[in-house]
KOLBA-366098 format. One line per field, with one value per atom (N, C-alpha, C, CB): residue number from 0; residue in three letters; atom name; z, x, y. Coordinates in nm, 4 decimals, padded with zeros to 6 digits. Glycine has a CB too. Example, Ala and Ser with C-alpha at 12.3 -4.5 7.8 and 13.67 -1.06 7.14 Angstrom:
<atoms>
resi <- c(0,0,0,0,1,1,1,1)
resn <- c(Ala,Ala,Ala,Ala,Ser,Ser,Ser,Ser)
name <- c(N,CA,C,CB,N,CA,C,CB)
up <- c(00.7800,00.7800,00.7800,00.9046,00.7080,00.7140,00.7870,00.5725)
east <- c(01.3190,01.2300,01.3200,01.1308,01.2850,01.3670,01.2900,01.4084)
north <- c(-00.5690,-00.4500,-00.3300,-00.4473,-00.2250,-00.1060,00.0030,-00.0598)
</atoms>
This chain:
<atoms>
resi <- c(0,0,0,0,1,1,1,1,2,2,2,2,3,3,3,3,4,4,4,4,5,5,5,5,6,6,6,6,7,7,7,7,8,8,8,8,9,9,9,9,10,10,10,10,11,11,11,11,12,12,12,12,13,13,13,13,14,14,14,14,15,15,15,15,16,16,16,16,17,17,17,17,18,18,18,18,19,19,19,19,20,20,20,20,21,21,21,21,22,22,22,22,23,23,23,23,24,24,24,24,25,25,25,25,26,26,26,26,27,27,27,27,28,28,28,28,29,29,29,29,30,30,30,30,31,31,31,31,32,32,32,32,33,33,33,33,34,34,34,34,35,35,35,35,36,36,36,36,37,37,37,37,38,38,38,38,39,39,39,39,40,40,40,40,41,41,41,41,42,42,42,42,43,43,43,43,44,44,44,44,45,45,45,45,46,46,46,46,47,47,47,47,48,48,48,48,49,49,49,49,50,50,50,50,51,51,51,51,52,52,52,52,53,53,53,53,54,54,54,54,55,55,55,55,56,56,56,56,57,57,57,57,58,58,58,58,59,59,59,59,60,60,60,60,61,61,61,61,62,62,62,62,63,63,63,63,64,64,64,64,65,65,65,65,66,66,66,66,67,67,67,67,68,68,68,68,69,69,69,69,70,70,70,70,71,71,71,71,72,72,72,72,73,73,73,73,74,74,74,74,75,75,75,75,76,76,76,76,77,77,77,77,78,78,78,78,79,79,79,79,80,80,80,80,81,81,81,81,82,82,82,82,83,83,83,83,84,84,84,84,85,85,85,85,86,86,86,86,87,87,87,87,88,88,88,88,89,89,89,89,90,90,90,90,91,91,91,91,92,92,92,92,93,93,93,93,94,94,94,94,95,95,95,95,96,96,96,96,97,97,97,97,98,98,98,98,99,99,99,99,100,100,100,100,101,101,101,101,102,102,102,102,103,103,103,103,104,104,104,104,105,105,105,105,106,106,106,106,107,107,107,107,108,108,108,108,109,109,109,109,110,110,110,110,111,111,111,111,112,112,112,112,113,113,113,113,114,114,114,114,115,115,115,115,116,116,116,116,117,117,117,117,118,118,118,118,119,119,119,119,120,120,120,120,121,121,121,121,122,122,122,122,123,123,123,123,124,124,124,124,125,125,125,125,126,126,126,126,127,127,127,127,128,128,128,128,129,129,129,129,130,130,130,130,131,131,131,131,132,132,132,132,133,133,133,133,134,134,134,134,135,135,135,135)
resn <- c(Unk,Unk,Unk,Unk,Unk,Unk,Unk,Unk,Unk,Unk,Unk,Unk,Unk,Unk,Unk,Unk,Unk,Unk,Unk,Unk,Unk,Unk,Unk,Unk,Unk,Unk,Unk,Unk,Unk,Unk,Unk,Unk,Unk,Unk,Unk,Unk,Unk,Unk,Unk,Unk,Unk,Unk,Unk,Unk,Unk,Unk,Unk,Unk,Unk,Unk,Unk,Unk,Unk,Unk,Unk,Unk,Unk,Unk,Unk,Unk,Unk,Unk,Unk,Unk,Unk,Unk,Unk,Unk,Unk,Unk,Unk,Unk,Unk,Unk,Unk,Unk,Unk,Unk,Unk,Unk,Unk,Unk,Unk,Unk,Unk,Unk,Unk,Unk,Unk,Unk,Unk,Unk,Unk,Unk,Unk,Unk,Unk,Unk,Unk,Unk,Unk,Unk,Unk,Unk,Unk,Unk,Unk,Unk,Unk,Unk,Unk,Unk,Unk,Unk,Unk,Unk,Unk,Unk,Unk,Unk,Unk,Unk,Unk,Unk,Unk,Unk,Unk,Unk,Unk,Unk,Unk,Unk,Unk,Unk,Unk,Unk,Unk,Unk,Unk,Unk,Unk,Unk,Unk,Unk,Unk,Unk,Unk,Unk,Unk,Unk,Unk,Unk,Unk,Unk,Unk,Unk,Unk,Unk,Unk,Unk,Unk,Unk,Unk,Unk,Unk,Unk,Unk,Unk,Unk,Unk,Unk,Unk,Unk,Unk,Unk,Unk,Unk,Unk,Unk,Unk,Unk,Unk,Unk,Unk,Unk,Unk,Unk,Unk,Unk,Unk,Unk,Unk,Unk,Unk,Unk,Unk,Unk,Unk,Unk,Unk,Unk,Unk,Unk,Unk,Unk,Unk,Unk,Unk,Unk,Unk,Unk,Unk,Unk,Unk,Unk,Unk,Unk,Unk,Unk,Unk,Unk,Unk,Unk,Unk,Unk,Unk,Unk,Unk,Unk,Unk,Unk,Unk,Unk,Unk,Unk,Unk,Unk,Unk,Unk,Unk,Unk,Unk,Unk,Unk,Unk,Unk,Unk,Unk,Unk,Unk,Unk,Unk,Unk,Unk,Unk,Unk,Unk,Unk,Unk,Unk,Unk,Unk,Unk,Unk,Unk,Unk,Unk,Unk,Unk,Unk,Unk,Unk,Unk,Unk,Unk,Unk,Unk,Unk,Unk,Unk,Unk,Unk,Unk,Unk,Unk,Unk,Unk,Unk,Unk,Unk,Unk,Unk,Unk,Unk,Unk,Unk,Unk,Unk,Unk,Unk,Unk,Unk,Unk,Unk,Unk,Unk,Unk,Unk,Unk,Unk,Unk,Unk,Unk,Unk,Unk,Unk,Unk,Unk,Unk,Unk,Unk,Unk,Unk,Unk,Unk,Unk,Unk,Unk,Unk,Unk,Unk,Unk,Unk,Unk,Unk,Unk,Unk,Unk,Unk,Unk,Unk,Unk,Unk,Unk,Unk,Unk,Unk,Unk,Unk,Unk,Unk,Unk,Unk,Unk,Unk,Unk,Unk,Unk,Unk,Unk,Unk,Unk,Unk,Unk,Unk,Unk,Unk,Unk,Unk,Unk,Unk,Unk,Unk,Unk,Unk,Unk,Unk,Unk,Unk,Unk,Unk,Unk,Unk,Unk,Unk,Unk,Unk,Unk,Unk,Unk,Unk,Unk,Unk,Unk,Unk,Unk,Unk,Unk,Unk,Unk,Unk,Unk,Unk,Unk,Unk,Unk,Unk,Unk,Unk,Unk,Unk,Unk,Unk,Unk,Unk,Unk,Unk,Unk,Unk,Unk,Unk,Unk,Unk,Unk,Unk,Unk,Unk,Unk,Unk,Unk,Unk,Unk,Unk,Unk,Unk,Unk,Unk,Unk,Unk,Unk,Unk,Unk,Unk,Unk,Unk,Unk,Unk,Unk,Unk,Unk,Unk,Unk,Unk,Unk,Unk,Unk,Unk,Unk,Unk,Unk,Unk,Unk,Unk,Unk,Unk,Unk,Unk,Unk,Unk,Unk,Unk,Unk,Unk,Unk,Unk,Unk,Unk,Unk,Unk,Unk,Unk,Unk,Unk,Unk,Unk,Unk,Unk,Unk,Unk,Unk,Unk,Unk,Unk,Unk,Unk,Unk,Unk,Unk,Unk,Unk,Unk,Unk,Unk,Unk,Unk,Unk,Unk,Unk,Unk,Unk,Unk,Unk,Unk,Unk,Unk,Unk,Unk,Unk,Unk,Unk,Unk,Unk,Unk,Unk,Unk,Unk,Unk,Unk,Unk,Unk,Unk,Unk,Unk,Unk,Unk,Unk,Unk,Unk,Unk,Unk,Unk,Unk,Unk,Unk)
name <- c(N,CA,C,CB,N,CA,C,CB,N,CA,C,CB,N,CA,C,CB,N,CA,C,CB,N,CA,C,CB,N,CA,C,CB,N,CA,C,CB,N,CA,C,CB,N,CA,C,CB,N,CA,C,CB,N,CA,C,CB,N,CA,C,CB,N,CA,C,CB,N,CA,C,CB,N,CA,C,CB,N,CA,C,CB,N,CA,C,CB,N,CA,C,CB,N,CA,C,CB,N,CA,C,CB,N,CA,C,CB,N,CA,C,CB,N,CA,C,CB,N,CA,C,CB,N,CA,C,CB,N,CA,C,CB,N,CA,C,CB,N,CA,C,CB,N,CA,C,CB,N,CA,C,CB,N,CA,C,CB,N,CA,C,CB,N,CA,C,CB,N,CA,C,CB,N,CA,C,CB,N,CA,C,CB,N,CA,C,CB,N,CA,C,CB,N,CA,C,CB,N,CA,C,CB,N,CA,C,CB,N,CA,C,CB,N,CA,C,CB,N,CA,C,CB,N,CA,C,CB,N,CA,C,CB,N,CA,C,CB,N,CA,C,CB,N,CA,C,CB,N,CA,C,CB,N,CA,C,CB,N,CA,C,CB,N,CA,C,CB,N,CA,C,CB,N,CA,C,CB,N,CA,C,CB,N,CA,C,CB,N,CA,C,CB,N,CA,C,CB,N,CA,C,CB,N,CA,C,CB,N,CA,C,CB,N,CA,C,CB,N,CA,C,CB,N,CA,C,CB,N,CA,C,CB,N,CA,C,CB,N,CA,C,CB,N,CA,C,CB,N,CA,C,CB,N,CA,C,CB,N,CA,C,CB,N,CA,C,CB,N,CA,C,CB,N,CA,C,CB,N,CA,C,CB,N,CA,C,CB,N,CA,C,CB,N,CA,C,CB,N,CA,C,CB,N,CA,C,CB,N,CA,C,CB,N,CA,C,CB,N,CA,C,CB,N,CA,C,CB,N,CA,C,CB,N,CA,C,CB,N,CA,C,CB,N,CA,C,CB,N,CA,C,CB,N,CA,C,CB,N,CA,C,CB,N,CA,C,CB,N,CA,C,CB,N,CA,C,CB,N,CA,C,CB,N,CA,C,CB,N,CA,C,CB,N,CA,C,CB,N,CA,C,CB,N,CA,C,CB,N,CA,C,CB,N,CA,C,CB,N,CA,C,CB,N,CA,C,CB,N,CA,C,CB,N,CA,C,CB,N,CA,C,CB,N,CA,C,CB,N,CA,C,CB,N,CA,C,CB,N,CA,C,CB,N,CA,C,CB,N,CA,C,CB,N,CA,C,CB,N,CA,C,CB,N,CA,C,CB,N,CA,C,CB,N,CA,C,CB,N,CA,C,CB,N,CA,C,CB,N,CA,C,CB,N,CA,C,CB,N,CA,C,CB,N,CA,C,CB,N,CA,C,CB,N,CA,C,CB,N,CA,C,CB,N,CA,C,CB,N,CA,C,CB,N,CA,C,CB,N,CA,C,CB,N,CA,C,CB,N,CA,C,CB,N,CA,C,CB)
up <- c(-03.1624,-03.1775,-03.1850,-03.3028,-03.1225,-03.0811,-03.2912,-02.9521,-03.2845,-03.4075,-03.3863,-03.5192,-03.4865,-03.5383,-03.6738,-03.5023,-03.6270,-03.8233,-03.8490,-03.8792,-03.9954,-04.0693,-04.2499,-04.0523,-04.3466,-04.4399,-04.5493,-04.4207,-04.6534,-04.8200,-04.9245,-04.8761,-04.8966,-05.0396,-05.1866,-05.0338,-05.2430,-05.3852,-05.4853,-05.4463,-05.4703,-05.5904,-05.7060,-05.6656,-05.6499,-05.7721,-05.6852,-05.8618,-05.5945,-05.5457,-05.4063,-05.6983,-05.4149,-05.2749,-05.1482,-05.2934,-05.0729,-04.9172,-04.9124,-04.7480,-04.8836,-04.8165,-04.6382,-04.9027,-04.5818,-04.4199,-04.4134,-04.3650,-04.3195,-04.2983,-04.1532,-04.3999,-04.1039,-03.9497,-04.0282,-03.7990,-03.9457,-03.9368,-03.8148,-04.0131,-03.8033,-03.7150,-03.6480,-03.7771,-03.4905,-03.4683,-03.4575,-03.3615,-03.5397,-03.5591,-03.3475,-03.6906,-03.3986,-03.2782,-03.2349,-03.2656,-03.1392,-03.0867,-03.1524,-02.8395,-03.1644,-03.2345,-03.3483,-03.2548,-03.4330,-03.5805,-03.5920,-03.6900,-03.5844,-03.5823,-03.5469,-03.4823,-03.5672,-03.5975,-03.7388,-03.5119,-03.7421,-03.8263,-03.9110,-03.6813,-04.0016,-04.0755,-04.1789,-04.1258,-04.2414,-04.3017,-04.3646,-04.3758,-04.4008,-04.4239,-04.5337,-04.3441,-04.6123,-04.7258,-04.7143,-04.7555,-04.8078,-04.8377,-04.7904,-05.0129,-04.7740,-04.7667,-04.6154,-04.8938,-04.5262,-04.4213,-04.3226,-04.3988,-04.2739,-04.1524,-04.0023,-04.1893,-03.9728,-03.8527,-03.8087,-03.8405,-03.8472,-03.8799,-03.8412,-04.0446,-03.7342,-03.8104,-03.7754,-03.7227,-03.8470,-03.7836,-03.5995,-03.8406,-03.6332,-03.5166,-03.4012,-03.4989,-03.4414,-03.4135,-03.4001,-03.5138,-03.2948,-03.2914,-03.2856,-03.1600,-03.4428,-03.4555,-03.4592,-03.5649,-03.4758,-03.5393,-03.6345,-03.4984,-03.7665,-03.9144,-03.8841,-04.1582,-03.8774,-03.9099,-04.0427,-03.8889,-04.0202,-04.1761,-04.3342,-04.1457,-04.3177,-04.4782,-04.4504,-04.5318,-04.5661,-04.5891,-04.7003,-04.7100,-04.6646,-04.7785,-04.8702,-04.7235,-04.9321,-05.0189,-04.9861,-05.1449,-04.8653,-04.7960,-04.8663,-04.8100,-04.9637,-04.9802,-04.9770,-05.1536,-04.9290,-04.9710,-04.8265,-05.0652,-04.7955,-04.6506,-04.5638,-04.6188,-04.5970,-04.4661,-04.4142,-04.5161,-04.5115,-04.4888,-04.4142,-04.6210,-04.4728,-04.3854,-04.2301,-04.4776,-04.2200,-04.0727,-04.0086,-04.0820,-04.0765,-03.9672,-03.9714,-03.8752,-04.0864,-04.0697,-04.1817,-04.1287,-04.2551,-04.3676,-04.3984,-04.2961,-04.2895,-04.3374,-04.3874,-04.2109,-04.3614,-04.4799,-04.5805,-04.4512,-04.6344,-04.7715,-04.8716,-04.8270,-04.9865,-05.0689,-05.1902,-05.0903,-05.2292,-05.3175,-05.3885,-05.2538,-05.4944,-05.5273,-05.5012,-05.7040,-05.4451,-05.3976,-05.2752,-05.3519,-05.1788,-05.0580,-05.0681,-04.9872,-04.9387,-04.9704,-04.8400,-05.0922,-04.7987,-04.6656,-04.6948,-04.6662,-04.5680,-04.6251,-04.5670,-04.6340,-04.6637,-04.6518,-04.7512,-04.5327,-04.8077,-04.8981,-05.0218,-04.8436,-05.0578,-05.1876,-05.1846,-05.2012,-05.0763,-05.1000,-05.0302,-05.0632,-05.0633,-05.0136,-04.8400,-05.1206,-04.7718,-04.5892,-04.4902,-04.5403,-04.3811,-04.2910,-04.2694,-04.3141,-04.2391,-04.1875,-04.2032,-04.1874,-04.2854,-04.3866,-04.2914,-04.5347,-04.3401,-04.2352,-04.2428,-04.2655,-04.3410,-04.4003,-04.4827,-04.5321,-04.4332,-04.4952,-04.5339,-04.4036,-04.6310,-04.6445,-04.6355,-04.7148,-04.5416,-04.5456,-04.5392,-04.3891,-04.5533,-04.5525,-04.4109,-04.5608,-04.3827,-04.2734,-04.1978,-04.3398,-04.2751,-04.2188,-04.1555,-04.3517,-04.2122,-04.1738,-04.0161,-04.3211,-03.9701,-03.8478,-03.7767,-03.8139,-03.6380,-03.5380,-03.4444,-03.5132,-03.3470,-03.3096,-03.1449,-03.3151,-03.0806,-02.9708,-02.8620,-03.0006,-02.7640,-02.6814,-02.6167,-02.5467,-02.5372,-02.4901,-02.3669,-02.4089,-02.2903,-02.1709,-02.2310,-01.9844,-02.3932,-02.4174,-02.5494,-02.5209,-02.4746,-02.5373,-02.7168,-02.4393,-02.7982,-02.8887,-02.9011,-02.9091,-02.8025,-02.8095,-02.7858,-02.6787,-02.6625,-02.6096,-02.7785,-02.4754,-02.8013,-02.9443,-03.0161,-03.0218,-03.0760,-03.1400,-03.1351,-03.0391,-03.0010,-03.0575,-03.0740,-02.9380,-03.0682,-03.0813,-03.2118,-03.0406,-03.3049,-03.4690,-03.4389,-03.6420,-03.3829,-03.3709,-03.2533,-03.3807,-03.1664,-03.0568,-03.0976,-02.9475,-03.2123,-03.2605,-03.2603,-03.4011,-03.3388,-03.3472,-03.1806,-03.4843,-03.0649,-02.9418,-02.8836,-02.8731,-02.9062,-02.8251,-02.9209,-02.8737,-03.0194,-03.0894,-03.0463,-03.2418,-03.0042,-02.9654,-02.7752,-03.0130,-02.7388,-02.6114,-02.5907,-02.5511,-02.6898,-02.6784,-02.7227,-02.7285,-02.8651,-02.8909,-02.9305,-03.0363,-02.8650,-02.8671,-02.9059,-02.9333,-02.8448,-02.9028,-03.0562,-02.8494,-03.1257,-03.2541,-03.3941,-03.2289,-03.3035,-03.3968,-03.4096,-03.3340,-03.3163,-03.2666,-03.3966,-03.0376,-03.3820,-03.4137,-03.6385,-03.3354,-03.6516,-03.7589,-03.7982,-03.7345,-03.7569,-03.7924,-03.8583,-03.6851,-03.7338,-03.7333,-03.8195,-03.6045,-03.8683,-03.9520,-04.0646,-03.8965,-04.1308,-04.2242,-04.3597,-04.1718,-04.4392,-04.5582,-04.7148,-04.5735,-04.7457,-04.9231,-04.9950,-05.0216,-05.0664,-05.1423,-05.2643,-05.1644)
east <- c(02.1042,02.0358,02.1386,01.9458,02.0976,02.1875,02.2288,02.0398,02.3127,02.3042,02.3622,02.3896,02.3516,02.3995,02.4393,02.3365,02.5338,02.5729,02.4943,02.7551,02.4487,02.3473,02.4477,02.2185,02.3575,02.4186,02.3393,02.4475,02.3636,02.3376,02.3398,02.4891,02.2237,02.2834,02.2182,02.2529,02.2998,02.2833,02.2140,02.3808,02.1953,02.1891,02.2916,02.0640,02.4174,02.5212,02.5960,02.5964,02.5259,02.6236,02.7051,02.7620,02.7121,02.8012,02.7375,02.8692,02.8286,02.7412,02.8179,02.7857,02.7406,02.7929,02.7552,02.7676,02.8321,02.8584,02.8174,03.0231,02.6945,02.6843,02.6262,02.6209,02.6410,02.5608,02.4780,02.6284,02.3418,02.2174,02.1543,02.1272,02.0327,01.9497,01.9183,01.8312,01.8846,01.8290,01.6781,01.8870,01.6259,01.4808,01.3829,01.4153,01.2790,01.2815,01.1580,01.2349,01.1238,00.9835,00.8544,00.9564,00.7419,00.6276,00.5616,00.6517,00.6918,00.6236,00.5649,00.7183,00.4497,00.3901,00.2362,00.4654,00.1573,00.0078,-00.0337,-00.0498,-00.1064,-00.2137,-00.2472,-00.3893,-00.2145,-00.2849,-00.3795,-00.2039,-00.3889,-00.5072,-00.5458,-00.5291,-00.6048,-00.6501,-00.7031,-00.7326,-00.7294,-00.7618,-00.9226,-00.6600,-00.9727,-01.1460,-01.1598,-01.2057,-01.0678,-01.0696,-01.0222,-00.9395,-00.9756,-00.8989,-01.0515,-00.7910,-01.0016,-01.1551,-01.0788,-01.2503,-00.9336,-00.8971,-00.8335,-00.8098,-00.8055,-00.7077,-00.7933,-00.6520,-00.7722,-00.8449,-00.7209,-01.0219,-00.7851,-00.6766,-00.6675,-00.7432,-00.5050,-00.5014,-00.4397,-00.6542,-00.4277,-00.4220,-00.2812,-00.4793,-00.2437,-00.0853,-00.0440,-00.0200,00.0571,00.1006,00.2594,00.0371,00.3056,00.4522,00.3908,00.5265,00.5240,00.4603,00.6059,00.5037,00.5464,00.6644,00.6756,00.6102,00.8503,00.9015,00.8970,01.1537,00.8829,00.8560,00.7164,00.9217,00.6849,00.4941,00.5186,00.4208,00.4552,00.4344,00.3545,00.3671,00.3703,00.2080,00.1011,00.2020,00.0865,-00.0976,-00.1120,-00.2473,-00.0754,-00.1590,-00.0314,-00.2564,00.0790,00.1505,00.1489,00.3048,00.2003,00.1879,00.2262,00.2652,00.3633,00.4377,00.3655,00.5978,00.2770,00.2043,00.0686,00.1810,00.0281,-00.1152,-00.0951,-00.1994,-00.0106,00.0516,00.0782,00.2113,00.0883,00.1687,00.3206,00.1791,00.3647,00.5406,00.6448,00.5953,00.5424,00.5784,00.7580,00.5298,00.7935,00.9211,01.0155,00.9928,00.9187,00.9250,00.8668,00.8766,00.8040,00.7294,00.8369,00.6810,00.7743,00.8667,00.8106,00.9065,00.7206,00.6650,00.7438,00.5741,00.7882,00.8912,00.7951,00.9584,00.6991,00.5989,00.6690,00.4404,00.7545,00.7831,00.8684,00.8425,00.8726,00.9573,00.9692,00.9215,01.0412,01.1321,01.1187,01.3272,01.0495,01.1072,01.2417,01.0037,01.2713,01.3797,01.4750,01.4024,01.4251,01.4971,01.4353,01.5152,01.3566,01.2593,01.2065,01.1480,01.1365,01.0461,01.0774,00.9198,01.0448,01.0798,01.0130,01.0586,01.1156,01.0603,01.1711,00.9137,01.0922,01.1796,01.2190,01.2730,01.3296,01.3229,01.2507,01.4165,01.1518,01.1112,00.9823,01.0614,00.9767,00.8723,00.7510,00.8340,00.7096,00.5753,00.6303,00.4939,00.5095,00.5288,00.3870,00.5982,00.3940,00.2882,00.2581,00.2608,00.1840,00.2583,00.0856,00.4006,00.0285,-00.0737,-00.1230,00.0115,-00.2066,-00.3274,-00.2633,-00.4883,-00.2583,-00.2003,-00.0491,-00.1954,00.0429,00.1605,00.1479,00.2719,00.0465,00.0289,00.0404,-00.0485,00.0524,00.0306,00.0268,00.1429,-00.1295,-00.2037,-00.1231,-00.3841,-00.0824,-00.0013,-00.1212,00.0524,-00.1267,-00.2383,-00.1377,-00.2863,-00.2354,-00.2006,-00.0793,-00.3712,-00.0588,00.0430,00.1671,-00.0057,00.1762,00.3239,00.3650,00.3208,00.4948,00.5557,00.5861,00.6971,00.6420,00.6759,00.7898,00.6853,00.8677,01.0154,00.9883,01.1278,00.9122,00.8620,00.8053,00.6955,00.7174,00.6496,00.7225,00.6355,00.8206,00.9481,00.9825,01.0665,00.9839,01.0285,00.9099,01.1404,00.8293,00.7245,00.6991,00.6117,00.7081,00.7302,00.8674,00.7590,00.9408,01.0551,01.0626,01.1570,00.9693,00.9485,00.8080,00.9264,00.7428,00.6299,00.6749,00.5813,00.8176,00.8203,00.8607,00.9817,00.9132,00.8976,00.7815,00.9481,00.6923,00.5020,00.4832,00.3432,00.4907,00.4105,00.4502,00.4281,00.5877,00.6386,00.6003,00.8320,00.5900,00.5411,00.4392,00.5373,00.3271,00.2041,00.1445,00.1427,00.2725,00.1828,00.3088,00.0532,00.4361,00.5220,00.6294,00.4852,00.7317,00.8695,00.8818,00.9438,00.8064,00.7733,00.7961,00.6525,00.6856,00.6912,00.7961,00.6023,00.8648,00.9597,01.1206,00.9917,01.0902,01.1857,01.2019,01.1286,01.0476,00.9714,00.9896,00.8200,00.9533,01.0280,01.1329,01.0728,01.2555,01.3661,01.4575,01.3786,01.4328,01.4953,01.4135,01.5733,01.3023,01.2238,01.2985,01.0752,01.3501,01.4077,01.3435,01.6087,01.2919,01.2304,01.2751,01.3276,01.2140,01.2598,01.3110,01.1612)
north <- c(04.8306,04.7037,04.5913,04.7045,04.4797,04.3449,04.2983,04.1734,04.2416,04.1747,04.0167,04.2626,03.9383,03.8264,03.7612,03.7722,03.6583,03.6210,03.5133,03.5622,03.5406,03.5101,03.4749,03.6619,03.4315,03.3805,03.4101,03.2534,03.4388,03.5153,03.3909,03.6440,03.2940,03.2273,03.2783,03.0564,03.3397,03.4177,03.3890,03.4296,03.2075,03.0921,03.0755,03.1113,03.0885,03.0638,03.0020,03.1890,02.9120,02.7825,02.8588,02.7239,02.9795,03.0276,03.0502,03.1604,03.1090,03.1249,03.2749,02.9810,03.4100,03.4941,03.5248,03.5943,03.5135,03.5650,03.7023,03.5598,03.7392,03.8512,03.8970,03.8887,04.0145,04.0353,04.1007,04.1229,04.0812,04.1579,04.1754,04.1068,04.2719,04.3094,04.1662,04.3920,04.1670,04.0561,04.0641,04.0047,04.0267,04.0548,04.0666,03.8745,04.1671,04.2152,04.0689,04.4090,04.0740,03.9457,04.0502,03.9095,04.0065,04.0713,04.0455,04.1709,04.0077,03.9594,03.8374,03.9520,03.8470,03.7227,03.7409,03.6318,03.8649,03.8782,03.9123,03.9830,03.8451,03.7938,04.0130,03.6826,04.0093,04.1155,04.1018,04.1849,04.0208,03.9679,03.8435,04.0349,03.8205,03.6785,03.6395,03.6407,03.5331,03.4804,03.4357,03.3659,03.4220,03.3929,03.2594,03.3983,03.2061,03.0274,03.0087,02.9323,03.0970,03.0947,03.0627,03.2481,02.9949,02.9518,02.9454,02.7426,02.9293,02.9241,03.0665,02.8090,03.1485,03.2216,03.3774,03.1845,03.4578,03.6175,03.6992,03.7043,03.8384,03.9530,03.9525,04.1314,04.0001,04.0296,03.8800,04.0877,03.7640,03.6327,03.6644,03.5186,03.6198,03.6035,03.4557,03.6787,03.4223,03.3093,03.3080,03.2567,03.1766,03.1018,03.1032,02.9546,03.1090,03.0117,02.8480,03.1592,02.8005,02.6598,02.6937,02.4724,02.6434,02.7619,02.6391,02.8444,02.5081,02.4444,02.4495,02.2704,02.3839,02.4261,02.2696,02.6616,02.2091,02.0674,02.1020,01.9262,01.9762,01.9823,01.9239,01.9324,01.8765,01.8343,01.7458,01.9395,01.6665,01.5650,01.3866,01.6146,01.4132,01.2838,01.2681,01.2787,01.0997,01.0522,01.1481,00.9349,01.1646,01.2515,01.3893,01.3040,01.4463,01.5673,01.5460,01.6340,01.4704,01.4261,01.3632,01.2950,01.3352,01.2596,01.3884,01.1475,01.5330,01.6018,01.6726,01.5038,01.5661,01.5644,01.6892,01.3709,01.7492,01.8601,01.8478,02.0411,01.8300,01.8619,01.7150,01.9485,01.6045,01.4802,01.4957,01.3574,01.6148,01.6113,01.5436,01.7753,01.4171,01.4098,01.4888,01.2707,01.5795,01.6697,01.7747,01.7278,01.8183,01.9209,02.0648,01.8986,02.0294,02.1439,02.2092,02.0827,02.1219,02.1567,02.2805,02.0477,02.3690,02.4515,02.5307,02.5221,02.6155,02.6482,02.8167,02.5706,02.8759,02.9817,03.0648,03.0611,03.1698,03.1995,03.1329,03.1830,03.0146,02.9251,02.9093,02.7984,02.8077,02.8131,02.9248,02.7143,02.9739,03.0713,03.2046,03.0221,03.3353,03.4223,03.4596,03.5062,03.5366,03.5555,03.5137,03.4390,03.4444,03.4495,03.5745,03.3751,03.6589,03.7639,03.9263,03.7580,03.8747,03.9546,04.0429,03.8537,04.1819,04.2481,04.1706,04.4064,04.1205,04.0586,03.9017,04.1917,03.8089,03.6845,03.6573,03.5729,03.6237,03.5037,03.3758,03.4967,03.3039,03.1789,03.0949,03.1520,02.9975,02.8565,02.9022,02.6676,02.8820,02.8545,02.7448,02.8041,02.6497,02.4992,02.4934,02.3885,02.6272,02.6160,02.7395,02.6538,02.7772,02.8686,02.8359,02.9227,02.8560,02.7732,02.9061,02.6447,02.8920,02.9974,03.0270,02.9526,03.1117,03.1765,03.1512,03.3552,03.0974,03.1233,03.2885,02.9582,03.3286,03.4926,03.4670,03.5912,03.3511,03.4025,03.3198,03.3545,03.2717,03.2191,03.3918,02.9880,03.3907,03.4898,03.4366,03.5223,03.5155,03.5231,03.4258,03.6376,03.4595,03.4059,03.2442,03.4823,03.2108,03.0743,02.9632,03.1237,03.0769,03.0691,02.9886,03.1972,03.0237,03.0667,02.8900,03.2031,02.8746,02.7116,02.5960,02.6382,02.6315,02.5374,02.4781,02.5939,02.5138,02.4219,02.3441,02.5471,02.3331,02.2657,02.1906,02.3457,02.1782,02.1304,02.0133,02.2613,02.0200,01.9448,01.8030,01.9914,01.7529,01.5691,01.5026,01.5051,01.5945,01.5462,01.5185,01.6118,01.6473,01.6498,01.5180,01.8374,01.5512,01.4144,01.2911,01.3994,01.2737,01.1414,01.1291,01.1380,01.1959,01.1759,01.1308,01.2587,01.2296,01.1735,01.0341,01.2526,01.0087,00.8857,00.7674,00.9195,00.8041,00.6835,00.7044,00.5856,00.6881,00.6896,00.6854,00.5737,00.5569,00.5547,00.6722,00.5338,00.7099,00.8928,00.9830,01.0045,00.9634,01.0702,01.0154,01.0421,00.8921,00.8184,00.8513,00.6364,00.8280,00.8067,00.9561,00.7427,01.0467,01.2112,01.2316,01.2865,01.2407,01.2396,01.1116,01.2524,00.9998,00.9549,00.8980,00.8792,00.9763,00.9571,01.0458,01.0009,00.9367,01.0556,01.0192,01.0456,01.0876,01.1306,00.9969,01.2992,00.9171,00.8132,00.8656,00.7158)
</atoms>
């Protein structure tokens, strides 16, 4: 199996350097679902965009999560546990649903490809408003 370097932060301020597995394409259907979940079923092949806001301050309701200024916000792999993880749990709101002829990998960049679509569609503005919007 292919590998790559990847990084260990411990929480005692350091960084450890390490290779790991390169996670294989696949992870990313839907195994079960919450009582409250209305978009979402088994079997759904998604992305999770990896911060998750808190839904209710400007930057979240616009779209922009990863301007959350909320100490709610959180990354996973970082605040919160995942990212390479066999199993994640992650918000309904943080999914984003695969139609069937885009691959995994294609997938893969589409949460990071969101403040361009948005700026195309509705103005340089946005694009701008993303990318240099920082937490007061």
């Amino acid at each position: 199996m292919a590998t790559m370097s990847g990084v260990v932060l411990p929480g005692d301020s350091t960084v450890r350097h390490v290779e790991v597995d390169v996670p294989e394409p696949g992870h990313g259907q839907v195994v079960a679902v919450g009582l409250s979940c209305r978009r979402l079923s088994v079997g759904d092949r998604v992305v999770v965009y990896d911060i998750a806001g808190c839904a209710v301050c400007e930057e979240c309701r616009h779209g922009y999560m990863i301007g959350c200024t909320s100490l709610l916000r959180a990354a996973h792999g970082w605040q919160r546990d995942g990212g390479h993880a066999e199993f994640l749990l992650a918000e309904e709101a943080t999914c984003i649903l695969l139609p069937d002829e885009l691959s995994y990998v294609g997938g893969a960049l589409t949460p990071h490809l969101h403040p361009l679509a948005h700026g195309l569609a509705h103005g340089a503005t946005a694009v701008t408003r993303s990318l240099t919007r920082r937490p007061a």
